[in-house]
N, CA, C, O and CB atoms as a CASP TS submission, in Angstrom:
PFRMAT TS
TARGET T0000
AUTHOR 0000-0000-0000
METHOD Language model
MODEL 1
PARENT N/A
ATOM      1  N   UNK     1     175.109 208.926  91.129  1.00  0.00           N
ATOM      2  CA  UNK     1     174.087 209.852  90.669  1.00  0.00           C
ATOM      3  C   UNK     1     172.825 209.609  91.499  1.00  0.00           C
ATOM      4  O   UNK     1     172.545 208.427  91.698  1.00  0.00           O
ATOM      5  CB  UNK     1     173.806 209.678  89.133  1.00  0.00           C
ATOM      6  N   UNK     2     171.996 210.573  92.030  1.00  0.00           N
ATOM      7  CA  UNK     2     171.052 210.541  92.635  1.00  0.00           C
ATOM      8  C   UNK     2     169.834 210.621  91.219  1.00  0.00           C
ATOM      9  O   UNK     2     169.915 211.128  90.100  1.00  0.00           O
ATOM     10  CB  UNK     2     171.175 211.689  93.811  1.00  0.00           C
ATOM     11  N   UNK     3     168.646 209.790  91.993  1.00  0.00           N
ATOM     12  CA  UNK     3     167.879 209.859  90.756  1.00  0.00           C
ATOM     13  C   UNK     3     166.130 210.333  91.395  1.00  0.00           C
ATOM     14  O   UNK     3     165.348 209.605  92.007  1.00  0.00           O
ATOM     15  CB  UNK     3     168.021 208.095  89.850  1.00  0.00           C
ATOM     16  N   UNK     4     166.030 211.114  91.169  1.00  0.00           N
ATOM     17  CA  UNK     4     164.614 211.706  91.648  1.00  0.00           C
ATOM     18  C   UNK     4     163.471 211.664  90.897  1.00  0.00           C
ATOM     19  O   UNK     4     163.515 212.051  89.729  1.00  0.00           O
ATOM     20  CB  UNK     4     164.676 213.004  91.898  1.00  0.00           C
ATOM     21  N   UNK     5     162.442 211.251  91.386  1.00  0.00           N
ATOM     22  CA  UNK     5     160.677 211.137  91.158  1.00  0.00           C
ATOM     23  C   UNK     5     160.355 213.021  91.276  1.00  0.00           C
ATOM     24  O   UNK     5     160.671 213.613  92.308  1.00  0.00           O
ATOM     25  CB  UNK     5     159.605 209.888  92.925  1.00  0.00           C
ATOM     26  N   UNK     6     159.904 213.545  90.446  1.00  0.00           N
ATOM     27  CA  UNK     6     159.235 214.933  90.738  1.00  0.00           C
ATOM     28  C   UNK     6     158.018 215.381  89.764  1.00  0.00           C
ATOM     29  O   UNK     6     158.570 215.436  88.665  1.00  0.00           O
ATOM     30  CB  UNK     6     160.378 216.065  90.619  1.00  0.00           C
ATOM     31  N   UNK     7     157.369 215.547  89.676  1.00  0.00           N
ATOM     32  CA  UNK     7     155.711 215.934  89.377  1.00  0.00           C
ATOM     33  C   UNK     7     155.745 217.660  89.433  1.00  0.00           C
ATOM     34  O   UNK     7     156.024 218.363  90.404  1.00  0.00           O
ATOM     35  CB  UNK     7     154.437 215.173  90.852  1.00  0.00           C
ATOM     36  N   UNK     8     155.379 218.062  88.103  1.00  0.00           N
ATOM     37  CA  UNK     8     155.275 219.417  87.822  1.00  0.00           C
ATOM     38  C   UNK     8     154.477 220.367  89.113  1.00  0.00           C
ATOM     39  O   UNK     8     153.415 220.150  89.697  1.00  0.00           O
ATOM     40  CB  UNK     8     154.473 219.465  86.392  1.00  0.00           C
ATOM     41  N   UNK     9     155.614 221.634  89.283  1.00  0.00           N
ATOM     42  CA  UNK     9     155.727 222.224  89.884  1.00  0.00           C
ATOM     43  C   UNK     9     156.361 221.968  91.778  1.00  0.00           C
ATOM     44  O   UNK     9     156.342 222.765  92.716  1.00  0.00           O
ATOM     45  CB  UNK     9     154.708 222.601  89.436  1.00  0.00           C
ATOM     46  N   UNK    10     156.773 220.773  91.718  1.00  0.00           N
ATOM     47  CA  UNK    10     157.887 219.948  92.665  1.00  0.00           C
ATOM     48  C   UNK    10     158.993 220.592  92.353  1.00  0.00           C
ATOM     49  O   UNK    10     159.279 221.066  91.253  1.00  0.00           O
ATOM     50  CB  UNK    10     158.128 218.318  92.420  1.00  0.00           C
ATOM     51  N   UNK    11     159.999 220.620  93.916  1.00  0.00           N
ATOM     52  CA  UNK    11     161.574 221.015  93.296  1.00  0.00           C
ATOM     53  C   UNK    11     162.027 220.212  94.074  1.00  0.00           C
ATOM     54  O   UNK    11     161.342 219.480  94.788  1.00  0.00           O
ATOM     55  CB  UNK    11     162.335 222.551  93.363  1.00  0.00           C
ATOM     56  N   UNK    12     163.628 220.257  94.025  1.00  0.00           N
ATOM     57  CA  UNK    12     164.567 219.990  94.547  1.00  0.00           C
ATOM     58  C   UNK    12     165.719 221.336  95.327  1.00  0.00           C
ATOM     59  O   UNK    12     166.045 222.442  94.895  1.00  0.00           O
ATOM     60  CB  UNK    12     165.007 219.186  93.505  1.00  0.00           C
ATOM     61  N   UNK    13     166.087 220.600  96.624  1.00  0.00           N
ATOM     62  CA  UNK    13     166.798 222.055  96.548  1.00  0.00           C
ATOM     63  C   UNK    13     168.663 221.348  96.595  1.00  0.00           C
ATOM     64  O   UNK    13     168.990 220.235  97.006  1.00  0.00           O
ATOM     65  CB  UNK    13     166.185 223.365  98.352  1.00  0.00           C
ATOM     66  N   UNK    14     169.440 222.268  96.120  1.00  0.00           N
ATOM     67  CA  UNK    14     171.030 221.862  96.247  1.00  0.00           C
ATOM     68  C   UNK    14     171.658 222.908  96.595  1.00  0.00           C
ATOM     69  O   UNK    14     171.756 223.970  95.980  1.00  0.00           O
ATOM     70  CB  UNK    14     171.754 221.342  95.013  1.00  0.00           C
ATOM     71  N   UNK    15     172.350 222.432  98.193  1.00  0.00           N
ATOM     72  CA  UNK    15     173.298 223.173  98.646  1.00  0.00           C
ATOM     73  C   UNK    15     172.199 224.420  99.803  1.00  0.00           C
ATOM     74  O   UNK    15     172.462 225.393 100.510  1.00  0.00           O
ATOM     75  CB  UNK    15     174.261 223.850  97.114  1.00  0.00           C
ATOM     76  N   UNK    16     171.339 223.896  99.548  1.00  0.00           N
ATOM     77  CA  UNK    16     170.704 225.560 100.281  1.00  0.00           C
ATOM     78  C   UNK    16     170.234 227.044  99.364  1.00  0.00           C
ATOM     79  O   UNK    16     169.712 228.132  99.606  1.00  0.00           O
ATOM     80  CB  UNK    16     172.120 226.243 101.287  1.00  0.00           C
ATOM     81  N   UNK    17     170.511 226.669  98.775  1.00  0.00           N
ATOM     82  CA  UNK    17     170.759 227.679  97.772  1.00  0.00           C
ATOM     83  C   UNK    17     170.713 227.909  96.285  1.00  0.00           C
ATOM     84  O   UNK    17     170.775 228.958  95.644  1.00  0.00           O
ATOM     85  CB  UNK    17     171.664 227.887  97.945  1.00  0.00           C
ATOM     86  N   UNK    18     170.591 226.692  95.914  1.00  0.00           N
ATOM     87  CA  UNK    18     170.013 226.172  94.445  1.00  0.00           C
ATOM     88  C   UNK    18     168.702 225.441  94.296  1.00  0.00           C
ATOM     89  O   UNK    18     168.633 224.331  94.824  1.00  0.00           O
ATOM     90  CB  UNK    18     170.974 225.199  93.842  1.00  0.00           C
ATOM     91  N   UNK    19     167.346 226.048  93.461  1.00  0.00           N
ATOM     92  CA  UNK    19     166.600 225.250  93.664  1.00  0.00           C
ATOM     93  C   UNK    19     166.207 224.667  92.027  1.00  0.00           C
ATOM     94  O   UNK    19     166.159 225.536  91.157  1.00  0.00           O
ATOM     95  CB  UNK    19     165.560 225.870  94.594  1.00  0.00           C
ATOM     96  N   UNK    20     166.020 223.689  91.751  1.00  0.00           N
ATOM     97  CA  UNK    20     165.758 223.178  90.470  1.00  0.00           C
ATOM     98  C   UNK    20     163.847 223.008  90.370  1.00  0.00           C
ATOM     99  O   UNK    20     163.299 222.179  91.096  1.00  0.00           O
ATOM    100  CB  UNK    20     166.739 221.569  90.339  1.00  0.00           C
ATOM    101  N   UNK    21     163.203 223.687  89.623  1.00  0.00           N
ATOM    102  CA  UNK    21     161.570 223.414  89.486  1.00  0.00           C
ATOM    103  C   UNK    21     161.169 222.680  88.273  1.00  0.00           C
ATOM    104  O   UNK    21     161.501 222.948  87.119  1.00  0.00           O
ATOM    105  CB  UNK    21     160.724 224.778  89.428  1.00  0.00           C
ATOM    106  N   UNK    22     160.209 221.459  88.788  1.00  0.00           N
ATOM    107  CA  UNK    22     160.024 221.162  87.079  1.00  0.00           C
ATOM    108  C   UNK    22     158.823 222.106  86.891  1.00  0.00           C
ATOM    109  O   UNK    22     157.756 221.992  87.495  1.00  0.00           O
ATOM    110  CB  UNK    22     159.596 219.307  86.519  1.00  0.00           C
ATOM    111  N   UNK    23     159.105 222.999  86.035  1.00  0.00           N
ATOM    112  CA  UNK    23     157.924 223.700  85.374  1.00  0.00           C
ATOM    113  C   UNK    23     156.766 223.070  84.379  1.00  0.00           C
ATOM    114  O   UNK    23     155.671 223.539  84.070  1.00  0.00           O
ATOM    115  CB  UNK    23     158.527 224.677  84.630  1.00  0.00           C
ATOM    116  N   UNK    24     157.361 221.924  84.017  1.00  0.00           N
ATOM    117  CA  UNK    24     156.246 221.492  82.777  1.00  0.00           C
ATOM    118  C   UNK    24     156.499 220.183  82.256  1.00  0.00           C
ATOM    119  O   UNK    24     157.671 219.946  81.962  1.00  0.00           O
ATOM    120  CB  UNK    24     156.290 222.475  81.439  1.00  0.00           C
ATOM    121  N   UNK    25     155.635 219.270  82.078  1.00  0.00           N
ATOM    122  CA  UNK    25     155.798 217.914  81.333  1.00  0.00           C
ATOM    123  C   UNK    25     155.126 218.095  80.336  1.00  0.00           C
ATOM    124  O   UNK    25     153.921 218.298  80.492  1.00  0.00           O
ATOM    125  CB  UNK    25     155.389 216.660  81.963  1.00  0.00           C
ATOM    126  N   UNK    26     155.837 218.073  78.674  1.00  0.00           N
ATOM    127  CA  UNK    26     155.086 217.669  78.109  1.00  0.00           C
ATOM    128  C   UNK    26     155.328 216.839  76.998  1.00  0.00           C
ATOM    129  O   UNK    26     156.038 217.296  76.102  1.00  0.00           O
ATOM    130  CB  UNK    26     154.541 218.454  77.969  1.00  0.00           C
ATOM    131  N   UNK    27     154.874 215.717  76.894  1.00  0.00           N
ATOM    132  CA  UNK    27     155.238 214.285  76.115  1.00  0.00           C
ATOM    133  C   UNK    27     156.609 213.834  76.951  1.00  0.00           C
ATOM    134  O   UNK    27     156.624 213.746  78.179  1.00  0.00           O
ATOM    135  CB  UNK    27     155.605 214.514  74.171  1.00  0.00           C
ATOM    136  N   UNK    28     157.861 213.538  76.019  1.00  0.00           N
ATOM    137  CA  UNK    28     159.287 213.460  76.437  1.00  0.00           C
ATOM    138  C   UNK    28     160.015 214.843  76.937  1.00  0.00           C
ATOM    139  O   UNK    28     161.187 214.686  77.279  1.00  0.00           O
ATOM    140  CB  UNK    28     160.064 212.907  75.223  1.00  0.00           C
ATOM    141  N   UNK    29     159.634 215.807  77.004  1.00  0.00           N
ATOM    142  CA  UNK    29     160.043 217.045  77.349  1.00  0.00           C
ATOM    143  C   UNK    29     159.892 217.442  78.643  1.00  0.00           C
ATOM    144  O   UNK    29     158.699 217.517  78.939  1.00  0.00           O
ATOM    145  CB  UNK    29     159.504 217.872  76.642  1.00  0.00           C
ATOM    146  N   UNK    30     160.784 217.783  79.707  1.00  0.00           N
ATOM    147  CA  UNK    30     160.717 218.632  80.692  1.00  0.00           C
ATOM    148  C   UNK    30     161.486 219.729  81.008  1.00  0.00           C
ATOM    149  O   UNK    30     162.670 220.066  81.001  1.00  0.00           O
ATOM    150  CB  UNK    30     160.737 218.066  81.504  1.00  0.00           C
ATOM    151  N   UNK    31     160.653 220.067  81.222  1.00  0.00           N
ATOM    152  CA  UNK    31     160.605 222.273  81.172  1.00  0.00           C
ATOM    153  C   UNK    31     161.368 222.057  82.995  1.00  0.00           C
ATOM    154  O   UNK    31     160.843 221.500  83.960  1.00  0.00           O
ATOM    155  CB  UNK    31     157.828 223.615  81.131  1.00  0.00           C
ATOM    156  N   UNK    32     162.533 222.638  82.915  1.00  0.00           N
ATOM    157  CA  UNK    32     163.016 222.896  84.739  1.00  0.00           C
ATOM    158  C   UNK    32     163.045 224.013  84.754  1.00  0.00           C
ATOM    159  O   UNK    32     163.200 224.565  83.664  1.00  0.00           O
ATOM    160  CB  UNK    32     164.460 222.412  85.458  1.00  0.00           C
ATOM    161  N   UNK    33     162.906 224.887  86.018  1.00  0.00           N
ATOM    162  CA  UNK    33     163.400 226.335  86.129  1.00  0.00           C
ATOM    163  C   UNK    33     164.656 225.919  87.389  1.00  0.00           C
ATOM    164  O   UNK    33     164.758 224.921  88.101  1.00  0.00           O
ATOM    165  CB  UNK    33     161.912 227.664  86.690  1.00  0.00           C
ATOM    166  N   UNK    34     165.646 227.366  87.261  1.00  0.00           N
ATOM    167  CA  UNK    34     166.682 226.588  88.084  1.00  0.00           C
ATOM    168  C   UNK    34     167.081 228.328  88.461  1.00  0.00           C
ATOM    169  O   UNK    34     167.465 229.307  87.822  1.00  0.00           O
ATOM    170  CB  UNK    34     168.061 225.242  87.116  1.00  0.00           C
ATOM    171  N   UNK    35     166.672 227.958  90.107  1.00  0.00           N
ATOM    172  CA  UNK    35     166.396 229.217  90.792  1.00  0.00           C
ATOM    173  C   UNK    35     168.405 229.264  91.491  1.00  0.00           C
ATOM    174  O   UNK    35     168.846 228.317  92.142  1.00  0.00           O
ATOM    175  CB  UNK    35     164.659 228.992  92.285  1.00  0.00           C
ATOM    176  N   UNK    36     169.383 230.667  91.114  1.00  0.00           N
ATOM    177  CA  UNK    36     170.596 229.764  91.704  1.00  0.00           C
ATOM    178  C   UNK    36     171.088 231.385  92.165  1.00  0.00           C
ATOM    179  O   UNK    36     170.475 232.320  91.650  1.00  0.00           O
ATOM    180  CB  UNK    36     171.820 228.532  90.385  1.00  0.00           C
ATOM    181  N   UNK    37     172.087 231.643  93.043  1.00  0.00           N
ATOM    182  CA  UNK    37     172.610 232.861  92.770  1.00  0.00           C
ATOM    183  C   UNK    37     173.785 233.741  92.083  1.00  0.00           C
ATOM    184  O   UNK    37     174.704 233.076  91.604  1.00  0.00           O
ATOM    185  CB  UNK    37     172.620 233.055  93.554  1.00  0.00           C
ATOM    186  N   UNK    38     173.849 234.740  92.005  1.00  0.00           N
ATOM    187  CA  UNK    38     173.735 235.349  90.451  1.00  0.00           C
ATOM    188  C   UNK    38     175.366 234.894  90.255  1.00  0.00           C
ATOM    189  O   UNK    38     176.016 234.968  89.212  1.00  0.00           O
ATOM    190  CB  UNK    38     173.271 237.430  90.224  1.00  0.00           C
ATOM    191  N   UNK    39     175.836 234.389  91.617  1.00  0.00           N
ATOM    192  CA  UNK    39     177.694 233.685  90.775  1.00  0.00           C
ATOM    193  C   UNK    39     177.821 232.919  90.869  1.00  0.00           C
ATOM    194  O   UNK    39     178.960 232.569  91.175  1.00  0.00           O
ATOM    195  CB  UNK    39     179.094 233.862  91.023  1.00  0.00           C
ATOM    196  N   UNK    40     176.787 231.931  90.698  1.00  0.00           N
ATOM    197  CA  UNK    40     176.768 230.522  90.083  1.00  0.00           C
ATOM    198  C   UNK    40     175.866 230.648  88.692  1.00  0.00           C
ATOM    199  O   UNK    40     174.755 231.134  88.484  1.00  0.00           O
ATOM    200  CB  UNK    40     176.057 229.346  91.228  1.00  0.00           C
ATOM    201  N   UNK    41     176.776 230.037  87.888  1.00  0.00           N
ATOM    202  CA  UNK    41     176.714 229.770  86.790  1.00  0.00           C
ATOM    203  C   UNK    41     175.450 228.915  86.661  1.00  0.00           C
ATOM    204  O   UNK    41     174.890 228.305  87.573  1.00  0.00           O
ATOM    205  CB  UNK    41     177.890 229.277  86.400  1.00  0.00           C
ATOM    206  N   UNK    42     175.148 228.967  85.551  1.00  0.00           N
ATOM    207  CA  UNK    42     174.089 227.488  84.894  1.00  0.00           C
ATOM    208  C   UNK    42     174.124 227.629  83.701  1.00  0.00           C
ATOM    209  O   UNK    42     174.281 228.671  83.064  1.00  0.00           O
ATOM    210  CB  UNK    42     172.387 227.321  85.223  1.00  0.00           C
ATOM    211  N   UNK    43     173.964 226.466  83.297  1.00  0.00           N
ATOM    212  CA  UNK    43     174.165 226.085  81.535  1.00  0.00           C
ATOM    213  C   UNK    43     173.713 225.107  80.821  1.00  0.00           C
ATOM    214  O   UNK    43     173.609 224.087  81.502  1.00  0.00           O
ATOM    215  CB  UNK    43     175.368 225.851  81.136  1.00  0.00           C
ATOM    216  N   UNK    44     173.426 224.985  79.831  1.00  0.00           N
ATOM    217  CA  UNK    44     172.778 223.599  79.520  1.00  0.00           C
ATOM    218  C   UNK    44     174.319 222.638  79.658  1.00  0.00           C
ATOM    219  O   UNK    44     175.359 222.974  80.225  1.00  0.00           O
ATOM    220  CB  UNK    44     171.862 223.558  77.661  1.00  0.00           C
ATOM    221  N   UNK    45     174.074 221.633  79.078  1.00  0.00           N
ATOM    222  CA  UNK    45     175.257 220.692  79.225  1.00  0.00           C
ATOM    223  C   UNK    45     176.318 221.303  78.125  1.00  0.00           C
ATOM    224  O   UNK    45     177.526 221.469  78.298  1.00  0.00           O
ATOM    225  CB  UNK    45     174.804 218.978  78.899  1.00  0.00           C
ATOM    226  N   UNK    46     175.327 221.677  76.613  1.00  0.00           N
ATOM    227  CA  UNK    46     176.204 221.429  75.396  1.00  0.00           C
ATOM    228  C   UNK    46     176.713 223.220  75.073  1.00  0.00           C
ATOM    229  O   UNK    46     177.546 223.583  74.242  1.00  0.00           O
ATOM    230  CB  UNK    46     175.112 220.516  73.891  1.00  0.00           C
ATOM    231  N   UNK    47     175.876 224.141  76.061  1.00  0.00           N
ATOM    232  CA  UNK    47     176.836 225.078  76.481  1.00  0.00           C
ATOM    233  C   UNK    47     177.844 225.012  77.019  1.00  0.00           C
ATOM    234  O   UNK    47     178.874 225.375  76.452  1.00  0.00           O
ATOM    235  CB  UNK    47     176.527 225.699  77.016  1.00  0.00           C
ATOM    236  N   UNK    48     177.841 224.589  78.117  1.00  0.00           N
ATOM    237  CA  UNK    48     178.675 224.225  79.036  1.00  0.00           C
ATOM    238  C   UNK    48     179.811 223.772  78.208  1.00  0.00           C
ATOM    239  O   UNK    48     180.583 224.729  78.137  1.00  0.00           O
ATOM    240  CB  UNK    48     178.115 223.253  79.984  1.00  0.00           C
ATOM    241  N   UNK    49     180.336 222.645  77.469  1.00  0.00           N
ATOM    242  CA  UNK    49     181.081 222.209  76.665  1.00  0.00           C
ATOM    243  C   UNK    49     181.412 222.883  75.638  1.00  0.00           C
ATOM    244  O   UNK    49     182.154 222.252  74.885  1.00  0.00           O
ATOM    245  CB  UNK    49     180.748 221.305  76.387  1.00  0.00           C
ATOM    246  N   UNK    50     181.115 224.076  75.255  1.00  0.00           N
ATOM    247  CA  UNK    50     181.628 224.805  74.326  1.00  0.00           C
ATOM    248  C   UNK    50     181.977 225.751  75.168  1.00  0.00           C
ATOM    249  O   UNK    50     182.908 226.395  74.685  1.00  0.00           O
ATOM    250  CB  UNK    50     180.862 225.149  73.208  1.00  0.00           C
ATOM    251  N   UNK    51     181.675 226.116  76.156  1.00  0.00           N
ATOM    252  CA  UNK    51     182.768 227.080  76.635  1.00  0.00           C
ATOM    253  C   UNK    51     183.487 226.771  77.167  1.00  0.00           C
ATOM    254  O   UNK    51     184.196 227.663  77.635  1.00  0.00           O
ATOM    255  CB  UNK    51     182.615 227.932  77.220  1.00  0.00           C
ATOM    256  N   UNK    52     183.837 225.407  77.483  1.00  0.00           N
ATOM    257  CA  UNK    52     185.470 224.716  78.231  1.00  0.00           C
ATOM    258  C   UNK    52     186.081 224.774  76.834  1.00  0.00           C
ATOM    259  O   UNK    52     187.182 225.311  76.718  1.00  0.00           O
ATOM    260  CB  UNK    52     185.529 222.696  79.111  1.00  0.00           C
ATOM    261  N   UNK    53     185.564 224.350  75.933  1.00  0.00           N
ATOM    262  CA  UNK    53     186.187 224.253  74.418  1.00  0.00           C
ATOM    263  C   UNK    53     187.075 225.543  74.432  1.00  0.00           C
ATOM    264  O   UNK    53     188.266 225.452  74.732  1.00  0.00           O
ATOM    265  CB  UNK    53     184.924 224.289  73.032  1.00  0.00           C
ATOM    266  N   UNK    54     186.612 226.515  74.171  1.00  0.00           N
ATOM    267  CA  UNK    54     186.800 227.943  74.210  1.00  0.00           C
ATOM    268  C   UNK    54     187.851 227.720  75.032  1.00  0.00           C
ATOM    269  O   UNK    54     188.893 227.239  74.586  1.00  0.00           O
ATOM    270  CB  UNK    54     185.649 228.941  74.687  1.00  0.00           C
ATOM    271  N   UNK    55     187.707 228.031  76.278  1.00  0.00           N
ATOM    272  CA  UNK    55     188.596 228.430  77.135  1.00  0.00           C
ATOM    273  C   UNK    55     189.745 226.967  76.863  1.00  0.00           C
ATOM    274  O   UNK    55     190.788 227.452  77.302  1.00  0.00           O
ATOM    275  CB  UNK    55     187.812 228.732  78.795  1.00  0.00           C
ATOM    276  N   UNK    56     190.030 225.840  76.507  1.00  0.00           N
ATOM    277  CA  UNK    56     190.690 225.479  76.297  1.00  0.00           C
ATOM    278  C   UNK    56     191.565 225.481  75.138  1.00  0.00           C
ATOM    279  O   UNK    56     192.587 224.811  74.991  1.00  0.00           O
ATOM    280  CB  UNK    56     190.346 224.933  76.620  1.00  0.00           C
ATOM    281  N   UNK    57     190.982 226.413  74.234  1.00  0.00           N
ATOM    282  CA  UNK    57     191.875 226.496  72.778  1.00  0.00           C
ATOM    283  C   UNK    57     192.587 227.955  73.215  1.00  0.00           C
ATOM    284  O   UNK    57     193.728 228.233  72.844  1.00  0.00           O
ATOM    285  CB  UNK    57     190.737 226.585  70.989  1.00  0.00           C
ATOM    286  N   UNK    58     191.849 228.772  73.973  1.00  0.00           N
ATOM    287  CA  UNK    58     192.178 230.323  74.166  1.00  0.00           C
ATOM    288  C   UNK    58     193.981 229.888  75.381  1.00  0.00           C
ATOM    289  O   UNK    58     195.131 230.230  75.105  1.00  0.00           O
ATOM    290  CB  UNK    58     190.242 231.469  75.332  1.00  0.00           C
ATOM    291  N   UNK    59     193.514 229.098  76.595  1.00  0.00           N
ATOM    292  CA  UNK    59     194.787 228.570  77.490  1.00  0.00           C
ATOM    293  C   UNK    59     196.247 227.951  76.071  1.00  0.00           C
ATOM    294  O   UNK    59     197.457 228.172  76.134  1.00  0.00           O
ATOM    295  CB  UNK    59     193.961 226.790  78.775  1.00  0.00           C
ATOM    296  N   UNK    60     195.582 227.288  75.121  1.00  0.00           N
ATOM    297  CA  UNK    60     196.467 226.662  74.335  1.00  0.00           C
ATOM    298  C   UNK    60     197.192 227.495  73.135  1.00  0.00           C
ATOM    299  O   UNK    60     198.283 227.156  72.678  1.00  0.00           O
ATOM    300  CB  UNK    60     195.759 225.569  73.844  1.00  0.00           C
ATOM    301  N   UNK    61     196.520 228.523  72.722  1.00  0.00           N
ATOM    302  CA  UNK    61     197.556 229.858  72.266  1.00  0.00           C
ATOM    303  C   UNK    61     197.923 230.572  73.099  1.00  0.00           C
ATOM    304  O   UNK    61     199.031 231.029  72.819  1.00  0.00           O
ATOM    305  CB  UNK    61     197.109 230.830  71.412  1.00  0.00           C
ATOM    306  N   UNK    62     197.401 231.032  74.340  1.00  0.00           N
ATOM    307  CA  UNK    62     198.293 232.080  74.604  1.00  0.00           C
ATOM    308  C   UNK    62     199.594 231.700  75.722  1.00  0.00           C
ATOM    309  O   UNK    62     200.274 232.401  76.471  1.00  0.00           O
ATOM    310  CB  UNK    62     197.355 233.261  75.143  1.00  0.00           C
ATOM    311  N   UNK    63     199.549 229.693  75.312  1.00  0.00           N
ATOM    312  CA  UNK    63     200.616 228.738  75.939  1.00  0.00           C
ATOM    313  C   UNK    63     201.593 228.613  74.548  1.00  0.00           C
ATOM    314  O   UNK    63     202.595 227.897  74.534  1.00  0.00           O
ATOM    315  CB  UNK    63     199.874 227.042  76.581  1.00  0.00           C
ATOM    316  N   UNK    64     201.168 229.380  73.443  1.00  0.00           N
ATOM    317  CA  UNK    64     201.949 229.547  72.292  1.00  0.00           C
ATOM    318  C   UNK    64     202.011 228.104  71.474  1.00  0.00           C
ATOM    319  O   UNK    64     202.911 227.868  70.668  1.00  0.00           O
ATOM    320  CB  UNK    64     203.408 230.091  72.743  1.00  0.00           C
ATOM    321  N   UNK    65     201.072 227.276  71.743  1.00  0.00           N
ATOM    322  CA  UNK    65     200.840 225.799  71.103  1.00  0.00           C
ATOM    323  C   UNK    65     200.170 225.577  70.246  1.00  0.00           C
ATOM    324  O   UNK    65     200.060 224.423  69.832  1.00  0.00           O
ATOM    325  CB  UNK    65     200.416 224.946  71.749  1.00  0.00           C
TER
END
């Protein structure tokens, strides 16, 4: 895992083509904006995990299980 120092309104860029902004510190909270194109996905994490959920119960009936 890479681990980065960034100070509001700093980014990062990934791939060329993905840019991550921290928009905002405030207390324990940081605000990112996440600049990406429109067929790449983004998600929080615990989205993200409910829609593998999904798609893994949906693969597992229509595998008739």
């Amino acid at each position: 895992m890479l681990v980065l120092s960034r100070k509001k309104n700093e980014s990062i860029v990934i791939n060329n083509d993905i840019t991550i902004v921290v928009v905002e510190i405030r207390g324990d909270k940081v605000r990112l904006g996440v600049e990406a194109p429109k067929e790449v996905p983004v998600h929080r994490r615990e989205v993200y995990d409910a829609i593998k959920r999904n798609e893994q119960q949906h693969d597992k009936e229509a595998a008739g299980e």
